[in-house]
C-alpha positions in Angstrom: 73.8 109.3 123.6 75.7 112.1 122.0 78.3 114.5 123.7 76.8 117.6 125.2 77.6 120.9 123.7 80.3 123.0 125.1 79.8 126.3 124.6 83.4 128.6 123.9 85.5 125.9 123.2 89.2 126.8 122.8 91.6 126.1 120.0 93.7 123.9 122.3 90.5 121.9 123.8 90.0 121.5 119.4 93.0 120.7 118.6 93.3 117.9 121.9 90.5 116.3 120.5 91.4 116.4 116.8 94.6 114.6 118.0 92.8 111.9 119.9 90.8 111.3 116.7 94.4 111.1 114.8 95.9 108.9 117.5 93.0 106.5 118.0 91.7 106.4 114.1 94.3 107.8 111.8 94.4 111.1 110.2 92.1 110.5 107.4 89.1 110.3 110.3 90.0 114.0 111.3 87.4 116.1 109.3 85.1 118.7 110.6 82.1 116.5 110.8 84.0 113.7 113.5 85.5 116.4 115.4 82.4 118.2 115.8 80.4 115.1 116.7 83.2 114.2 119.3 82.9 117.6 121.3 79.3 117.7 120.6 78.8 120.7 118.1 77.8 121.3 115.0 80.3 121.6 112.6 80.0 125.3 111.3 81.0 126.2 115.4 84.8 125.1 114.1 85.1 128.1 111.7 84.9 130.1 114.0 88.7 128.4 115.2 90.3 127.5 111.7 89.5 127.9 107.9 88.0 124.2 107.1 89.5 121.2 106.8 92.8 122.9 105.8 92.9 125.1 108.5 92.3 122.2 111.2 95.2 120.0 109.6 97.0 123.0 109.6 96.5 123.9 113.2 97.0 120.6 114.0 100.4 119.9 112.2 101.7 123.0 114.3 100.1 121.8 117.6 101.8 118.7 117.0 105.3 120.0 115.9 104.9 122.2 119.5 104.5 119.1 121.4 107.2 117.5 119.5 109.6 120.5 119.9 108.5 120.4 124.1 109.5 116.5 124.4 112.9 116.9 122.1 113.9 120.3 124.2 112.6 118.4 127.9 114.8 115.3 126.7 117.9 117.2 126.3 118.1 119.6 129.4 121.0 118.3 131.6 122.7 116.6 129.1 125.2 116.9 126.4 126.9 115.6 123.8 126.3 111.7 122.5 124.0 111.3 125.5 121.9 114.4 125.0 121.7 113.4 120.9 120.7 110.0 121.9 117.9 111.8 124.8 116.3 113.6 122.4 116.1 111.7 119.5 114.4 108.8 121.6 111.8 111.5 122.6 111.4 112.3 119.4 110.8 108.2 118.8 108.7 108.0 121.5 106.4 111.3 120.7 106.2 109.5 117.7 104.8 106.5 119.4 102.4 107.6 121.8 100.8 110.4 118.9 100.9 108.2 115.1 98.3 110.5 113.9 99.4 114.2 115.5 103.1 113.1 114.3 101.4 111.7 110.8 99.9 115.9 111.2 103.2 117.0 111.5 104.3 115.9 107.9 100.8 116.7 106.0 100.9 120.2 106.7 99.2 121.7 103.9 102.0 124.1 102.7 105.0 123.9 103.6 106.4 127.4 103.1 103.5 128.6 105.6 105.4 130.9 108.3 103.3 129.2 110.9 104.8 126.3 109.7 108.2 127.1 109.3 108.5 128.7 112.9 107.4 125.6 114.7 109.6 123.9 112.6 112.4 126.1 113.1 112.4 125.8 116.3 113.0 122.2 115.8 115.9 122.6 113.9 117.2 125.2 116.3 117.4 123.1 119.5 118.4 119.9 117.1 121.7 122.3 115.9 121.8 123.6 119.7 122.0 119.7 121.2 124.9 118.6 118.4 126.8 122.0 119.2 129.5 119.6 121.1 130.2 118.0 117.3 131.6 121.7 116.2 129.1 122.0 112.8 128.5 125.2 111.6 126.4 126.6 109.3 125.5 124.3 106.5 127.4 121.3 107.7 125.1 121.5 111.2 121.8 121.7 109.1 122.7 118.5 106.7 123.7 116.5 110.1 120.2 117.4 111.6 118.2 116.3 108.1 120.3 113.4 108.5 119.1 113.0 111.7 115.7 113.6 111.1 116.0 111.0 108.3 117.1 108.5 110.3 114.8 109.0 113.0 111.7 109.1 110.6 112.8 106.3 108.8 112.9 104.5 112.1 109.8 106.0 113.3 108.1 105.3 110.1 109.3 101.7 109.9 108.0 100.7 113.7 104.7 102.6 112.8 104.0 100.2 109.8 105.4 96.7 111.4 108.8 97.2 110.1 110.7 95.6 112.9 109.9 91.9 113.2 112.2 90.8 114.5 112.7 90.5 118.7 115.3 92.8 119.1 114.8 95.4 121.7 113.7 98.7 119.4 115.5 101.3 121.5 118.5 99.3 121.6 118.3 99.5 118.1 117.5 103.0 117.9 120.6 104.0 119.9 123.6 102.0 118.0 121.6 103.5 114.9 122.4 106.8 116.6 125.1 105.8 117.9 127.0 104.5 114.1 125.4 108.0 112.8 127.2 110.2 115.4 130.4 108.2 114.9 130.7 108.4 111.2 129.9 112.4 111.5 133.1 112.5 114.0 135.4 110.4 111.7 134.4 112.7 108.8 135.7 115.6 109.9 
């Protein structure tokens, strides 16, 4: 039996679904014909929300780098410093766990110049240079210590995704004396 029509869907009901499809199937499943099967339209209802398959991935990259941006910024309220770092980039890590395919989203973004795009992502960067304040960076020195960061937690996120880490060590354990060495070797460098 097939999902009953609902009749003036939202973007965000759209763009929940779409993510269940990425999470549960992988983004390659996330086309106009699955999503509209899932919430039980036909697929020519979705352009009324987004330009094609384009405009969905787009809408979806940004929906995801929201949610990202909300678990980083929830993670790092109340703390500071190495703690607050360490808080946020294990949210980041876990986002990236619970959502493979909406955090898969984030990177495939379409274009990346698109302001839509670069505002979420800003945003991002902002509360990353925000939560390292304690570290005194400034202008570019702050912005290559948070690409750092988000290389390292990518890497690791990326790496635990694809079966990376074998070995039974405890992953966040890991993830922290990663951080941990990262944060340290900024300090001595300065």
């Amino acid at each position: 039996m097939s999902p009953r029509p609902k009749v003036g869907l939202e973007l965000s009901a759209i763009l929940d679904a779409a993510g269940e499809i990425a999470d549960q199937q992988g983004m390659s499943e996330v086309t106009l014909a699955t999503l509209a099967k899932k919430l039980g339209i036909r697929p020519p209802s979705l352009y009324n929300h987004f330009d094609g398959l384009p405009g969905l991935r787009k809408k979806l990259a940004i929906h995801g780098i929201n949610q990202l941006y909300e678990e980083m910024a929830n993670a790092s309220i109340g703390v500071a410093g190495m703690e607050a770092v360490l808080s946020m980039s294990k949210a980041y890590v876990n986002y990236a766990r619970k959502h493979p395919g909406i955090y898969e989203a984030t990177l495939l973004a379409p274009n990346p110049e698109d302001e839509e795009v670069q505002q979420a992502g800003g945003r991002i960067v902002d509360l990353s240079v925000r939560v390292l304040q304690s570290y005194h960076l400034e202008g570019e020195q702050a912005l290559h210590t948070v690409r750092g960061l988000r290389s390292i937690l990518h890497g690791f996120s990326a790496l635990e995704q694809k079966g990376g880490f074998k070995m039974k060590l405890n992953l966040d354990e890991s993830l922290t004396i990663i951080i941990q060495a990262f944060l340290n070797g900024m300090e001595s460098s300065r």
